[in-house]
C-alpha positions as CSV (number, residue, x, y, z in Angstrom):
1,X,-41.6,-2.3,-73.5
2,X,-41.9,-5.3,-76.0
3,X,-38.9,-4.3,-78.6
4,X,-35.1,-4.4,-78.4
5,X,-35.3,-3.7,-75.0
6,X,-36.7,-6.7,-73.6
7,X,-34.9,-9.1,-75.4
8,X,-31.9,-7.9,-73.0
9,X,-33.5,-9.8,-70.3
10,X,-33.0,-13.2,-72.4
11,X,-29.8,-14.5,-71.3
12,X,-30.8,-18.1,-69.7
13,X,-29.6,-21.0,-71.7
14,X,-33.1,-23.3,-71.3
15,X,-32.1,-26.0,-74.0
16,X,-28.8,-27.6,-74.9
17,X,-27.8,-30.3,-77.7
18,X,-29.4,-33.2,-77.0
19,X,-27.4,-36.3,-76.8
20,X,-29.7,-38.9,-79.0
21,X,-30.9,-36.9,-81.6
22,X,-28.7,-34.2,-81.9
23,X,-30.8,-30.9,-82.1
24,X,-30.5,-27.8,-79.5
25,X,-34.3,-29.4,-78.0
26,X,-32.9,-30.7,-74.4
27,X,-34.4,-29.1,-71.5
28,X,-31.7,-28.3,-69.1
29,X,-34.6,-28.1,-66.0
30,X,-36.9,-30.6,-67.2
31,X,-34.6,-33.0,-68.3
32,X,-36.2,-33.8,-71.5
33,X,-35.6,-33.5,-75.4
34,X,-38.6,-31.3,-77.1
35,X,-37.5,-32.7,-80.3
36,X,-37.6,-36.3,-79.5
37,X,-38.4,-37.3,-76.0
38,X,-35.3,-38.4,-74.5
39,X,-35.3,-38.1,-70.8
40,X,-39.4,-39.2,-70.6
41,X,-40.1,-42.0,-72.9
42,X,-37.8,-44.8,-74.5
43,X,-39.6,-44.5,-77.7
44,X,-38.6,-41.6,-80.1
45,X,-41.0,-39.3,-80.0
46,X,-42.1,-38.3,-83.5
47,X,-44.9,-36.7,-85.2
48,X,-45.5,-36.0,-89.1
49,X,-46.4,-32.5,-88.4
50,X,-43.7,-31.4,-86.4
51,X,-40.3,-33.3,-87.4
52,X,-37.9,-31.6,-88.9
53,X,-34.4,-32.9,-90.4
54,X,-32.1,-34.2,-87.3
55,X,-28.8,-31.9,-87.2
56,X,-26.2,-34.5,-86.4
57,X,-23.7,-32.3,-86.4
58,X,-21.4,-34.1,-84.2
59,X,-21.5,-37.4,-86.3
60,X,-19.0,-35.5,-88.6
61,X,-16.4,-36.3,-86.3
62,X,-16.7,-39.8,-86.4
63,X,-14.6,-41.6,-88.7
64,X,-17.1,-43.5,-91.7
65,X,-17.2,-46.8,-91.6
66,X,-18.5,-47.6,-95.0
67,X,-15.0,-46.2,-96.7
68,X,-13.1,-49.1,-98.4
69,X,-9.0,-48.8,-97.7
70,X,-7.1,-48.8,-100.8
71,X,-4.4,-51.3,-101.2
72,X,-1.3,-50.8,-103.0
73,X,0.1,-54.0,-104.4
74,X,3.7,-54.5,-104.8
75,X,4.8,-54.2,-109.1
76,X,6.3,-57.8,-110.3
77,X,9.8,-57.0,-112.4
């Protein structure tokens, strides 16, 4: 069958997170990024037809650098 029954059978993990651009595109087995090419080429691969918006979602972790730190100055009497 072709339904609900076959997609039992689809329990490999095949990509991961890929560790320069971000999106779930790494090949586990081929040791290569779909999405941009990490693994075969040293170039970011991109084309105009296929590129999406890069999920970054681990760069939220990291603290911002462009924040300025607020300093309080002491009140003259």
């Amino acid at each position: 069958m072709k339904g609900t029954p076959s997609f039992g059978r689809h329990n490999k993990i095949s990509h991961i997170r890929c560790r320069r651009c971000g999106r779930h595109s790494y090949h586990i087995q081929h040791k290569k990024c779909s999405a941009c090419g990490f693994g075969k080429s040293a170039r970011m691969y991109k084309h105009a037809w296929k590129w999406k918006p890069v999920n970054r979602s681990k760069r939220k972790f990291l603290t911002p650098g462009h924040k300025k730190v607020k300093t309080v100055h002491a009140k003259k009497i």
